[in-house]
MOPAC internal coordinates of N, CA, C and O (Angstrom, degrees):
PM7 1SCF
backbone

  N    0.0000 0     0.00 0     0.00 0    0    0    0
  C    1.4580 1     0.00 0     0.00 0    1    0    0
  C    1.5253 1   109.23 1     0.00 0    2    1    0
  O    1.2310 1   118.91 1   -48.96 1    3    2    1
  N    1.3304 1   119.69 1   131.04 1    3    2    1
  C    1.4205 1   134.32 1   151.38 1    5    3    2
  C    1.6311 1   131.15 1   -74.02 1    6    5    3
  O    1.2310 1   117.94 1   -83.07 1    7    6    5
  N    1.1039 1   121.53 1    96.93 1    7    6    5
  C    1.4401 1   129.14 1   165.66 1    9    7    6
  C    1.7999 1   118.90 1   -31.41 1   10    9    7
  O    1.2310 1   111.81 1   -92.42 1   11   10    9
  N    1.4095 1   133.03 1    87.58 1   11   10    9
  C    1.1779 1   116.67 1   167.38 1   13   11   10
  C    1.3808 1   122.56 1   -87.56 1   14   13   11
  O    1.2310 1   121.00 1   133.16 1   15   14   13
  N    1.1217 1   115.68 1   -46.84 1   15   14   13
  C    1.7062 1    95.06 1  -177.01 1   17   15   14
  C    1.7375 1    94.76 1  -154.19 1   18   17   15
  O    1.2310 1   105.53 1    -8.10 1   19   18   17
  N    0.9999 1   144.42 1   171.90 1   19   18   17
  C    1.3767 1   165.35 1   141.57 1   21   19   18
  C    1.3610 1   105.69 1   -18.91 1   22   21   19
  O    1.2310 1   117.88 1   -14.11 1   23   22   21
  N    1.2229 1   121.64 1   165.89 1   23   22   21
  C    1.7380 1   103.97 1  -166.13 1   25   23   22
  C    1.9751 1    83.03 1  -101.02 1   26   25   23
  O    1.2310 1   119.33 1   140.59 1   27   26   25
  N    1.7173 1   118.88 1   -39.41 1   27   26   25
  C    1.4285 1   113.13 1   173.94 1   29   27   26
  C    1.5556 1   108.61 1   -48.31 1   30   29   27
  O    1.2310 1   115.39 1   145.11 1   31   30   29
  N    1.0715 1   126.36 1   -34.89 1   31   30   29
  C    1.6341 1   111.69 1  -173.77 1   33   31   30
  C    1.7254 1   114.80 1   -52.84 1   34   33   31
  O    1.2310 1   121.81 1   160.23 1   35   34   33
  N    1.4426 1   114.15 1   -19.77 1   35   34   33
  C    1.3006 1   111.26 1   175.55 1   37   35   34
  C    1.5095 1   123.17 1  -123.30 1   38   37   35
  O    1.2310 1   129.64 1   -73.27 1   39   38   37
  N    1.8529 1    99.02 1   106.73 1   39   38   37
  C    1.5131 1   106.59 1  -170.10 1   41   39   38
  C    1.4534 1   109.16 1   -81.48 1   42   41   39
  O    1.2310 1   113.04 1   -18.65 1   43   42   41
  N    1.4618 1   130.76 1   161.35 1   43   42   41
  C    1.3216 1   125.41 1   157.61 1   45   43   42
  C    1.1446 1   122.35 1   -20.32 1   46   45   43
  O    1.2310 1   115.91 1   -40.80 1   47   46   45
  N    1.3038 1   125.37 1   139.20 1   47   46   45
  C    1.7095 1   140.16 1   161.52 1   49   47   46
  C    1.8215 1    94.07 1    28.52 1   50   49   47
  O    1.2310 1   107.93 1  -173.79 1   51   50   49
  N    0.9459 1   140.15 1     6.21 1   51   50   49
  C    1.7365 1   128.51 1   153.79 1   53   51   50
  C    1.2905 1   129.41 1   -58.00 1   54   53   51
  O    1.2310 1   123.85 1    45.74 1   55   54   53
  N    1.2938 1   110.23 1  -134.26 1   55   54   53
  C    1.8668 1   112.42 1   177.41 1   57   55   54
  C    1.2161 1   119.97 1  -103.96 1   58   57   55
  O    1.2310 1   119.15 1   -55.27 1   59   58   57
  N    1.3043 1   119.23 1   124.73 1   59   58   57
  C    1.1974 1   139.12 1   173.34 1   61   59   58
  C    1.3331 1   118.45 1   -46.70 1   62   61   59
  O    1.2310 1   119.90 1   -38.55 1   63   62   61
  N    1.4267 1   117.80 1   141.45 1   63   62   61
  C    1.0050 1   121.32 1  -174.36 1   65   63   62
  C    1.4999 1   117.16 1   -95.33 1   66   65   63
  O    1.2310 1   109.70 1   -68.81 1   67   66   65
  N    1.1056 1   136.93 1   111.19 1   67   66   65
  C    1.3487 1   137.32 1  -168.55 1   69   67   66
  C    1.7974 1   115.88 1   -89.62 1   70   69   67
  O    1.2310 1   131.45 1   -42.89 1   71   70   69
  N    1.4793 1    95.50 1   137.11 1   71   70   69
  C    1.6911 1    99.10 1   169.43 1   73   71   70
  C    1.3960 1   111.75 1  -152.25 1   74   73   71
  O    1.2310 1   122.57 1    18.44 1   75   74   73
  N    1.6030 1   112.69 1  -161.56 1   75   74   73
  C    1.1725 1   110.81 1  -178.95 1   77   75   74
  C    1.8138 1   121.42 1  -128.23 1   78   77   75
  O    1.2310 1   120.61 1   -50.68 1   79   78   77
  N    1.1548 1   116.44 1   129.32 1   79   78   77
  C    1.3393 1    97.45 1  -167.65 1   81   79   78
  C    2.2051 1   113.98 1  -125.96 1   82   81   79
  O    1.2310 1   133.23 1   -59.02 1   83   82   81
  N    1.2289 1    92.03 1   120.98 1   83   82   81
  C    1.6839 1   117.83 1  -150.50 1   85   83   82
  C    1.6046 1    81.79 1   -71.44 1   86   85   83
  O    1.2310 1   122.65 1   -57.62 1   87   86   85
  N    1.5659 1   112.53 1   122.38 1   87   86   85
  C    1.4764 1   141.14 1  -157.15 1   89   87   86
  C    1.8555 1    77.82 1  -129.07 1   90   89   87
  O    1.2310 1   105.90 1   -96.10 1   91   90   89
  N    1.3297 1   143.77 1    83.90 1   91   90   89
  C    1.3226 1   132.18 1   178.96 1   93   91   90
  C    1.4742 1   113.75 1    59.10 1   94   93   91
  O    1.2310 1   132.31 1    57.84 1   95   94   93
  N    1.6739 1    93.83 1  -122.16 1   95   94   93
  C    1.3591 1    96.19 1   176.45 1   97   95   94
  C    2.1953 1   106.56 1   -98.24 1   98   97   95
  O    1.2310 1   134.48 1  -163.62 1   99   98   97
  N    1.3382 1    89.61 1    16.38 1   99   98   97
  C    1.2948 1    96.12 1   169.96 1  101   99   98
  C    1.6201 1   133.82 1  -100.32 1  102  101   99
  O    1.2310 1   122.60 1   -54.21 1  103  102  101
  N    1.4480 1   112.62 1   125.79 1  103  102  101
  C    1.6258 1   103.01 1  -167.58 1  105  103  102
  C    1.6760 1    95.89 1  -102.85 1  106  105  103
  O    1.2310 1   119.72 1   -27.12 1  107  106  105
  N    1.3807 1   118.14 1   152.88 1  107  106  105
  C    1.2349 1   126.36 1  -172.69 1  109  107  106
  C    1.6935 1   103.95 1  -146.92 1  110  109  107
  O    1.2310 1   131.77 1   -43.58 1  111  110  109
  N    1.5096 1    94.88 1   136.42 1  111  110  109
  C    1.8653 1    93.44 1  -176.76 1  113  111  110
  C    1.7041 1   102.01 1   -89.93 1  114  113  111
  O    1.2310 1   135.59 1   -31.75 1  115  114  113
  N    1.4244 1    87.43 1   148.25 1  115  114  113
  C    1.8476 1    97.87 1   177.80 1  117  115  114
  C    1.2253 1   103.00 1  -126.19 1  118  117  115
  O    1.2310 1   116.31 1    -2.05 1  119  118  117
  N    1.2280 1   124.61 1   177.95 1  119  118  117
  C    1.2218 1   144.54 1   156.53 1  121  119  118
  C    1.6474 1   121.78 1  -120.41 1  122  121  119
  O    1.2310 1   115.58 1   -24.43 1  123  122  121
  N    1.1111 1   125.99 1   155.57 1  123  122  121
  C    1.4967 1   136.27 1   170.96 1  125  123  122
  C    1.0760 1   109.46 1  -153.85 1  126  125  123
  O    1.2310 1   125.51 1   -48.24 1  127  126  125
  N    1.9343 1   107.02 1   131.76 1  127  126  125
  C    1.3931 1   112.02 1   171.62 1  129  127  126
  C    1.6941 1   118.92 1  -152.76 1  130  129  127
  O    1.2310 1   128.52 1    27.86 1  131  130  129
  N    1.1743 1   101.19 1  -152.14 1  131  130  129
  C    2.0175 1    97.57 1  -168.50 1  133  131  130
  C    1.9739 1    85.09 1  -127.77 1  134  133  131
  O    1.2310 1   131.98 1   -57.04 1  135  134  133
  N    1.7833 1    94.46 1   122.96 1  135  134  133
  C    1.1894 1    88.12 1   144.71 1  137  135  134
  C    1.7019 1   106.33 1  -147.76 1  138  137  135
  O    1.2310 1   118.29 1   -24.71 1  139  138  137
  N    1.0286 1   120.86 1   155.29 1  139  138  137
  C    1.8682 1   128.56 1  -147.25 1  141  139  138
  C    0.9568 1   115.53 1    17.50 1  142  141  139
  O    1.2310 1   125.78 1  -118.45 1  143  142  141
  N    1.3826 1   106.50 1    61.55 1  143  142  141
  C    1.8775 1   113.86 1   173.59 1  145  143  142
  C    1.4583 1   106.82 1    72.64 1  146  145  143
  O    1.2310 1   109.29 1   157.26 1  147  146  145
  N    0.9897 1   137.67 1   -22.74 1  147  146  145
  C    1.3804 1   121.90 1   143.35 1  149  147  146
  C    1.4396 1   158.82 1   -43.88 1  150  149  147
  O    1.2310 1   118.59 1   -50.71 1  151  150  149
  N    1.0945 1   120.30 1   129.29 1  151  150  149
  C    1.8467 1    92.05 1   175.66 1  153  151  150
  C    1.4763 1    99.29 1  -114.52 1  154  153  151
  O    1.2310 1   134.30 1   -12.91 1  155  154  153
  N    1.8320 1    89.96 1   167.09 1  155  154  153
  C    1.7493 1    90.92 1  -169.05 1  157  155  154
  C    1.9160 1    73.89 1  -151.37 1  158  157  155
  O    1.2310 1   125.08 1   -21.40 1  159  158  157
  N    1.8059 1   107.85 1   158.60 1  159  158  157
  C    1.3227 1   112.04 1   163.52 1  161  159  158
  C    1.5694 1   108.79 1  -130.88 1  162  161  159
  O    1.2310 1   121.88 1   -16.89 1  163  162  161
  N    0.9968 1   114.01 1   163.11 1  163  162  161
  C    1.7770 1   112.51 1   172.13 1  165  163  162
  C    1.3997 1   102.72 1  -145.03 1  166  165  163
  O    1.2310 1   112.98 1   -23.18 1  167  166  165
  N    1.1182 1   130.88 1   156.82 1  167  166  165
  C    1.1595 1   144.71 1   160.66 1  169  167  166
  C    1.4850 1    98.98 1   -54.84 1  170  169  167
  O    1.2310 1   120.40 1   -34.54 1  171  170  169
  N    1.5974 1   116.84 1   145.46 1  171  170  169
  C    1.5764 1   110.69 1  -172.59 1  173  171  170
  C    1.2513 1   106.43 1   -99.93 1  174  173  171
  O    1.2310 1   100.19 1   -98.41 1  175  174  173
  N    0.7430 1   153.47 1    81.59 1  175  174  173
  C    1.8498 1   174.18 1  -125.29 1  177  175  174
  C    1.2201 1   131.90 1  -178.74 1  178  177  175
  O    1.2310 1   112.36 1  -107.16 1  179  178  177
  N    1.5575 1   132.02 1    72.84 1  179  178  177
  C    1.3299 1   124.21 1   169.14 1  181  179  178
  C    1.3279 1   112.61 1   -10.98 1  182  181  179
  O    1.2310 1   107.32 1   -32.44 1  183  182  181
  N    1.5444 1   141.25 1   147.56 1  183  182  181
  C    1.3170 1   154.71 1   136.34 1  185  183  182
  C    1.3433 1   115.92 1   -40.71 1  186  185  183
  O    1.2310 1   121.62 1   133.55 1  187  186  185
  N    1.2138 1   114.50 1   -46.45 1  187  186  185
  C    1.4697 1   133.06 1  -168.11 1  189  187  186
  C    1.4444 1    95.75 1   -73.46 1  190  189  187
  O    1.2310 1   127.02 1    87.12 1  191  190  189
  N    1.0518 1   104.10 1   -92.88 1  191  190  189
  C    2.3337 1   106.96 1  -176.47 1  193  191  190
  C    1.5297 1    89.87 1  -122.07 1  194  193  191
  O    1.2310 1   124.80 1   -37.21 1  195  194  193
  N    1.7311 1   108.38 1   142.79 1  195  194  193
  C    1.1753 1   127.46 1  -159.39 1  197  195  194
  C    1.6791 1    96.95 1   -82.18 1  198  197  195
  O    1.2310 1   120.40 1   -85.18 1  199  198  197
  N    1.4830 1   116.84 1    94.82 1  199  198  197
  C    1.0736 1   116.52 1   173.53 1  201  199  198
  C    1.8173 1   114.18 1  -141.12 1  202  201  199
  O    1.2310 1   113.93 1    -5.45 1  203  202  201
  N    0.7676 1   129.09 1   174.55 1  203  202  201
  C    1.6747 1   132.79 1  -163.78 1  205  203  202
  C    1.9944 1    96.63 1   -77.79 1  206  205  203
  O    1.2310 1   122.38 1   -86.30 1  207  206  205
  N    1.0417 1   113.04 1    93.70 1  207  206  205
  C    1.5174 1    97.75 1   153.93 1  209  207  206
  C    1.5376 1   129.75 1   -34.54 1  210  209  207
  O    1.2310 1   108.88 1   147.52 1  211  210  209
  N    1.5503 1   138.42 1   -32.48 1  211  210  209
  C    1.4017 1   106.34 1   173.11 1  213  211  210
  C    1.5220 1    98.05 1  -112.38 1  214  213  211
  O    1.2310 1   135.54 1   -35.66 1  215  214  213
  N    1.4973 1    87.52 1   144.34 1  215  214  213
  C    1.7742 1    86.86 1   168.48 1  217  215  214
  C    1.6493 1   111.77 1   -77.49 1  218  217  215
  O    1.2310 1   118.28 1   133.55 1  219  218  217
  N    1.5010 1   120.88 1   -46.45 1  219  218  217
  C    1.6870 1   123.07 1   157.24 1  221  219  218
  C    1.2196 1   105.16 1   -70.43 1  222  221  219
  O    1.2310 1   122.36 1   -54.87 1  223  222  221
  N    1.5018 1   113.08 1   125.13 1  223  222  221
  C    0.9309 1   119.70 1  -178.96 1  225  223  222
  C    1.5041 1   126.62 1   -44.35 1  226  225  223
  O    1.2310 1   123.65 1   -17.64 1  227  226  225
  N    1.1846 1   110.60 1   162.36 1  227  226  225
  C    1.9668 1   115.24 1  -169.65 1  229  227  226
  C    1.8314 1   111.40 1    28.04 1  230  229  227
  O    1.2310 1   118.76 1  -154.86 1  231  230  229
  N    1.1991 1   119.97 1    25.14 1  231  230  229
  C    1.2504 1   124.12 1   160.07 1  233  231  230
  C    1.4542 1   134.31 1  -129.75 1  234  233  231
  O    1.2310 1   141.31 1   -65.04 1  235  234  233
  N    1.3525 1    76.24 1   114.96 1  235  234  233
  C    1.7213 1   126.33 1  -156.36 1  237  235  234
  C    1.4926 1   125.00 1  -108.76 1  238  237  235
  O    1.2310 1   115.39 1   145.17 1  239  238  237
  N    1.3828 1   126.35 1   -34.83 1  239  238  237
  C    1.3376 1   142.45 1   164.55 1  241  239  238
  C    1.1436 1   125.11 1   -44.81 1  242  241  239
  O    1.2310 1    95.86 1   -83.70 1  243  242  241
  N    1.2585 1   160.05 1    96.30 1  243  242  241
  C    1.5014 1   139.38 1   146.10 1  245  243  242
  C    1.2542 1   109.41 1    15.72 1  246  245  243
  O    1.2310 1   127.04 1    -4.52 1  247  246  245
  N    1.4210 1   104.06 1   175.48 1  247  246  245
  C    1.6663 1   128.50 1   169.06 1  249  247  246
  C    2.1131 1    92.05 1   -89.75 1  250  249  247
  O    1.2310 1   124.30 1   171.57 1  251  250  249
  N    0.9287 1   109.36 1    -8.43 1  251  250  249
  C    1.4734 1   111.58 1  -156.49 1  253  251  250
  C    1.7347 1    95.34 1  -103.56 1  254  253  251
  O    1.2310 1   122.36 1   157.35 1  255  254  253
  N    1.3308 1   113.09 1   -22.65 1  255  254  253
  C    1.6003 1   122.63 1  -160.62 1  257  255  254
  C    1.4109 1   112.67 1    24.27 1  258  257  255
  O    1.2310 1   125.65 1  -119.50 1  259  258  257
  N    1.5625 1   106.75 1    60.50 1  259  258  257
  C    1.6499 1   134.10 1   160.61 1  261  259  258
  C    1.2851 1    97.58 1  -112.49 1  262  261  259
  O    1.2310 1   111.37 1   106.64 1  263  262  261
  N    1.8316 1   133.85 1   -73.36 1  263  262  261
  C    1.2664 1   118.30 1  -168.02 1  265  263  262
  C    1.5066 1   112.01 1   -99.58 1  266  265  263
  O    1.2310 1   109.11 1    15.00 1  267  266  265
  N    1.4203 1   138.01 1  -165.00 1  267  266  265
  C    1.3901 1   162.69 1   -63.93 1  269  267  266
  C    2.0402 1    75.62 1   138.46 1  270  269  267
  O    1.2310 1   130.51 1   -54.33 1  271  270  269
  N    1.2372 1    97.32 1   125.67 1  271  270  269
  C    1.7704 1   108.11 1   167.92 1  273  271  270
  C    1.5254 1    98.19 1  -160.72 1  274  273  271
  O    1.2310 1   130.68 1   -38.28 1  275  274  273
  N    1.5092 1    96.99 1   141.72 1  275  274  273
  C    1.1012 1    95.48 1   167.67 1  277  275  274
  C    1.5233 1   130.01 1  -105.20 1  278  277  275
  O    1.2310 1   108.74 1   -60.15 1  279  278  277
  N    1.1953 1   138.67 1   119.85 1  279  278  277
  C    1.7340 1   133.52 1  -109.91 1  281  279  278
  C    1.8004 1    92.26 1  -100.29 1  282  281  279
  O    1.2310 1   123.41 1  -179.37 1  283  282  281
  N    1.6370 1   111.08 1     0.63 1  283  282  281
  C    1.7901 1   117.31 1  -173.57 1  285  283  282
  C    1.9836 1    88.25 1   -89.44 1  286  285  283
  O    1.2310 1   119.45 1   121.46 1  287  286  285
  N    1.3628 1   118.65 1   -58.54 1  287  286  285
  C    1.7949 1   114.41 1  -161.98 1  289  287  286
  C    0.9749 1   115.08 1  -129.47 1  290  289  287
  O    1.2310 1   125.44 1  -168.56 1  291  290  289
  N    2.2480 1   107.15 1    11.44 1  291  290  289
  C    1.2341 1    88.83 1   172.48 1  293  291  290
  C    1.6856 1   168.12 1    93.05 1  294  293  291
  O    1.2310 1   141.82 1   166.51 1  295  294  293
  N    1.8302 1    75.25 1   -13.49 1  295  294  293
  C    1.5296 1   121.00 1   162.94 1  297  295  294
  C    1.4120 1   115.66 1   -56.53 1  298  297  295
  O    1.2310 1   107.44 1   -57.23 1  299  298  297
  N    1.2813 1   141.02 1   122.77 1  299  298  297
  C    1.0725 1   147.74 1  -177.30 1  301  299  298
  C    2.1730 1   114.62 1  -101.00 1  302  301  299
  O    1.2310 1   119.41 1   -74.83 1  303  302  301
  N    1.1945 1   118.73 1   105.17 1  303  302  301
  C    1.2442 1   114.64 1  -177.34 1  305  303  302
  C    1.7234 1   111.50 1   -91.82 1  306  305  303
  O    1.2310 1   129.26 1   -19.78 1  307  306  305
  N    1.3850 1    99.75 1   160.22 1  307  306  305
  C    1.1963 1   111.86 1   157.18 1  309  307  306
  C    1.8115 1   124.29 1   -66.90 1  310  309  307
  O    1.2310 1   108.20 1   -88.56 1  311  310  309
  N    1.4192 1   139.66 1    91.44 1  311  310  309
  C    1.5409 1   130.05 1  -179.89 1  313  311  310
  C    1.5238 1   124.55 1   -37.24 1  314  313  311
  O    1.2310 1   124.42 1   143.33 1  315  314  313
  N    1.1285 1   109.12 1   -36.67 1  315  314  313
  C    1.5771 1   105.74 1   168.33 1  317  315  314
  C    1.5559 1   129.63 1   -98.58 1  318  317  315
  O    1.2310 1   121.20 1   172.21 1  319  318  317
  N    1.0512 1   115.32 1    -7.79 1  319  318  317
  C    1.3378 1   115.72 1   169.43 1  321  319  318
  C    1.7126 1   130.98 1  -136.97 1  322  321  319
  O    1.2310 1   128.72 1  -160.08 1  323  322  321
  N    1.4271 1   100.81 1    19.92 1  323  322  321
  C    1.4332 1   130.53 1  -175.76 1  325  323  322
  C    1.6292 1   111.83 1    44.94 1  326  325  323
  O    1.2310 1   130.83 1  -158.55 1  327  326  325
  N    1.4486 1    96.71 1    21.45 1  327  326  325
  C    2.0523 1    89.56 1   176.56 1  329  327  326
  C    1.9078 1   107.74 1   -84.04 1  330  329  327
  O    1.2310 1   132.17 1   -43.47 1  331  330  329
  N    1.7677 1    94.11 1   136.53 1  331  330  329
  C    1.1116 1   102.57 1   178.42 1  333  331  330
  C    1.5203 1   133.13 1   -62.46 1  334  333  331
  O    1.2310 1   105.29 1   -95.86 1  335  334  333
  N    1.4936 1   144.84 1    84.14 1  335  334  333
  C    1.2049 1   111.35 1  -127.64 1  337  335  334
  C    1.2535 1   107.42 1  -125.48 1  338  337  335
  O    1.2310 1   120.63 1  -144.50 1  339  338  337
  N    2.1534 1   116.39 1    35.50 1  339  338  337
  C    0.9659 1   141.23 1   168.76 1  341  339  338
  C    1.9220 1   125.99 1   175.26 1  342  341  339
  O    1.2310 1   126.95 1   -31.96 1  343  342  341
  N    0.8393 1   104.24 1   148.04 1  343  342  341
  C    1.7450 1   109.48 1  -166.13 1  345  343  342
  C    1.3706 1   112.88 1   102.54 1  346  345  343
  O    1.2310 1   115.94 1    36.57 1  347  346  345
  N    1.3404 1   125.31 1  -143.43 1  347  346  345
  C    1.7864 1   117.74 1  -146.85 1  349  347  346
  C    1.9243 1    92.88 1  -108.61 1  350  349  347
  O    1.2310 1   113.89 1   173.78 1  351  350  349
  N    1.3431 1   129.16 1    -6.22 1  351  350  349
  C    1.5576 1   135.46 1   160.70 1  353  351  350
  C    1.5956 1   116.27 1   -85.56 1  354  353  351
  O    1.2310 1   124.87 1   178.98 1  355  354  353
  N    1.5026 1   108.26 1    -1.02 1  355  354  353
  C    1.4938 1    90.74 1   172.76 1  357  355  354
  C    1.6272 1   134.36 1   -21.07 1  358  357  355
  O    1.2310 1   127.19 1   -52.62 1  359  358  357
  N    1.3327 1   103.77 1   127.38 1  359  358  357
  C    1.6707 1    94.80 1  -166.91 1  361  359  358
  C    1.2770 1   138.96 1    97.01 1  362  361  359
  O    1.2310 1   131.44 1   135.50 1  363  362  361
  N    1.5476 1    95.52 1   -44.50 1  363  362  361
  C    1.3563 1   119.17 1   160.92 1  365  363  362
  C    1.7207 1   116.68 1   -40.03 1  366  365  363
  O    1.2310 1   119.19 1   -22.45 1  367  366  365
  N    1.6759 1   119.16 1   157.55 1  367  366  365
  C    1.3303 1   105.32 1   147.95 1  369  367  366
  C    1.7397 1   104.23 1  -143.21 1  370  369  367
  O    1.2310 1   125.86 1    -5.07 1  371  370  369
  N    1.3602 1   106.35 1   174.93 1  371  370  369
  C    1.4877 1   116.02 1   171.62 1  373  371  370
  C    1.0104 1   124.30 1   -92.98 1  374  373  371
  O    1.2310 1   118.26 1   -35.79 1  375  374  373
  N    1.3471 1   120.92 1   144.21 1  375  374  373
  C    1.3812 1   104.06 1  -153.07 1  377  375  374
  C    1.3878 1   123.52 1   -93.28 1  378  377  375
  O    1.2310 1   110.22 1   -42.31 1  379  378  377
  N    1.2310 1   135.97 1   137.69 1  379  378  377
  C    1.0970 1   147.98 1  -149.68 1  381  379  378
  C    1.6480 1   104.31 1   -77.33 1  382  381  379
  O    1.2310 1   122.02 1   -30.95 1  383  382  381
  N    1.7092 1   113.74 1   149.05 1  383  382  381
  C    1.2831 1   121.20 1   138.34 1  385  383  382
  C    1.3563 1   133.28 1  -131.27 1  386  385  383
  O    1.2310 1   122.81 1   -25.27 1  387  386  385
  N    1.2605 1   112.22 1   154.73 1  387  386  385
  C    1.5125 1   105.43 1  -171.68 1  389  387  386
  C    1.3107 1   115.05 1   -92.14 1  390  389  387
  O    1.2310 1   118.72 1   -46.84 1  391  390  389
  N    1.8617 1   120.04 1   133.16 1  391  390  389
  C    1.3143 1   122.58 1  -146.30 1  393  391  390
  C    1.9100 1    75.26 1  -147.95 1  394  393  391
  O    1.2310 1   132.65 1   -17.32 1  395  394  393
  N    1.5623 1    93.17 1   162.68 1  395  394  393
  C    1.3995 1   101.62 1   179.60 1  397  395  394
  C    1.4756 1    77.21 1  -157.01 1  398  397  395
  O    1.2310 1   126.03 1   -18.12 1  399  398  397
  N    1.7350 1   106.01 1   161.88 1  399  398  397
  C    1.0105 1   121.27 1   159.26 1  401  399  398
  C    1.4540 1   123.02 1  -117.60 1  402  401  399
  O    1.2310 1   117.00 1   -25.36 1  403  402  401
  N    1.2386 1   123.31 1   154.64 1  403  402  401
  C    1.8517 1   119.65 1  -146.17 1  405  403  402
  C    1.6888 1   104.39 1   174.36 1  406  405  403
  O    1.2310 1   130.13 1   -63.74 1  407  406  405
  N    1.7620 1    98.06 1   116.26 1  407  406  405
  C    1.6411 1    79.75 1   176.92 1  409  407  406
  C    1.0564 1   139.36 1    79.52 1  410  409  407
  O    1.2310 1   119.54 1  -161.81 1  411  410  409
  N    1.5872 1   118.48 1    18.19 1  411  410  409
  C    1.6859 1   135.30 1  -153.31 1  413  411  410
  C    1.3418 1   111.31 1    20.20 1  414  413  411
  O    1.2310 1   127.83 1  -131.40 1  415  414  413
  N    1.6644 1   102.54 1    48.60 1  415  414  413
  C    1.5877 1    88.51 1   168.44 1  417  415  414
  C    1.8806 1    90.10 1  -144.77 1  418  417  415
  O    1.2310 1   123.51 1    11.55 1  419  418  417
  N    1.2095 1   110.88 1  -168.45 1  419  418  417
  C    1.9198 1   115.93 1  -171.82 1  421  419  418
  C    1.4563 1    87.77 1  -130.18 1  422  421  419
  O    1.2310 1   122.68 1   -23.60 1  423  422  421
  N    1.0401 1   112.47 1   156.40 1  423  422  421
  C    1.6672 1   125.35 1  -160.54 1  425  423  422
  C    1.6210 1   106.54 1  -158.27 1  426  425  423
  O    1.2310 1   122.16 1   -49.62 1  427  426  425
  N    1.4138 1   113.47 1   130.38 1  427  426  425
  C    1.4552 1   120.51 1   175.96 1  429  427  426
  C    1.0661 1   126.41 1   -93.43 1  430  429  427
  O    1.2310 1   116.36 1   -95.58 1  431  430  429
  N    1.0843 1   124.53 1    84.42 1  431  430  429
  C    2.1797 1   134.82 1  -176.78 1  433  431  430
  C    1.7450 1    89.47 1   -29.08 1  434  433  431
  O    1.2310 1   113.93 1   -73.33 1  435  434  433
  N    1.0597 1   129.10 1   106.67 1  435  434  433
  C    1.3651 1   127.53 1   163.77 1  437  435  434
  C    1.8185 1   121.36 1   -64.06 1  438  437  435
  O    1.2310 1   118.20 1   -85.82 1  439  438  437
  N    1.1810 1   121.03 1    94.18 1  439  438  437
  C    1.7153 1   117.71 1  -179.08 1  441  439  438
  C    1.3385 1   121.36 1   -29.55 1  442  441  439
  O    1.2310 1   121.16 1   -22.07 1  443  442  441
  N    1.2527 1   115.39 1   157.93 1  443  442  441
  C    1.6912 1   105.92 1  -177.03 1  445  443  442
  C    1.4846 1    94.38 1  -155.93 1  446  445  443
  O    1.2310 1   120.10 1   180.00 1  447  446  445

């Protein structure tokens, strides 16, 4: 397990917490955040063209803080299960990571 942030670093439907997650010799930005007391992470990557959903950093929410948008086309996601569920990725989803919480802190199940 990887340590990302404090479990306080992530308030309800607010700003995402941003990191980085080592793909080999490849680094890739993520996000992690709280929505209904949950946390969920995704790789930070539009569906549509692989680009960072927030342009301010870790902001990611709607004006509505119901969906996940990505602030370049606009795509609107689902928060808990990264399905795209309007704009030019319809269908689409983002891709998921596996996060647990443990220890007042959020933790990254490392793939194997």
């Amino acid at each position: 397990m990887v340590r990302i942030c404090a479990s306080s670093d992530l308030q309800e439907r607010a700003l995402a917490f941003r990191f980085v997650v080592q793909n080999g010799a490849r680094e890739r930005a993520a996000i992690a955040l709280r929505y209904d007391g949950q946390v969920y992470a995704y790789i930070n990557e539009c569906a549509h063209i692989p680009i960072e959903l927030d342009f301010n950093p870790g902001d990611v929410f709607d004006l509505s803080r119901q969906f996940l948008v990505c602030s370049t086309h606009g795509a609107y996601y689902d928060p808990t299960n990264g399905l795209c569920l309007g704009g030019p990725c319809t269908g689409r989803r983002l891709s998921p990571l596996t996060v647990i919480e443990k220890d007042e802190a959020v933790w990254l199940l490392e793939e194997k």
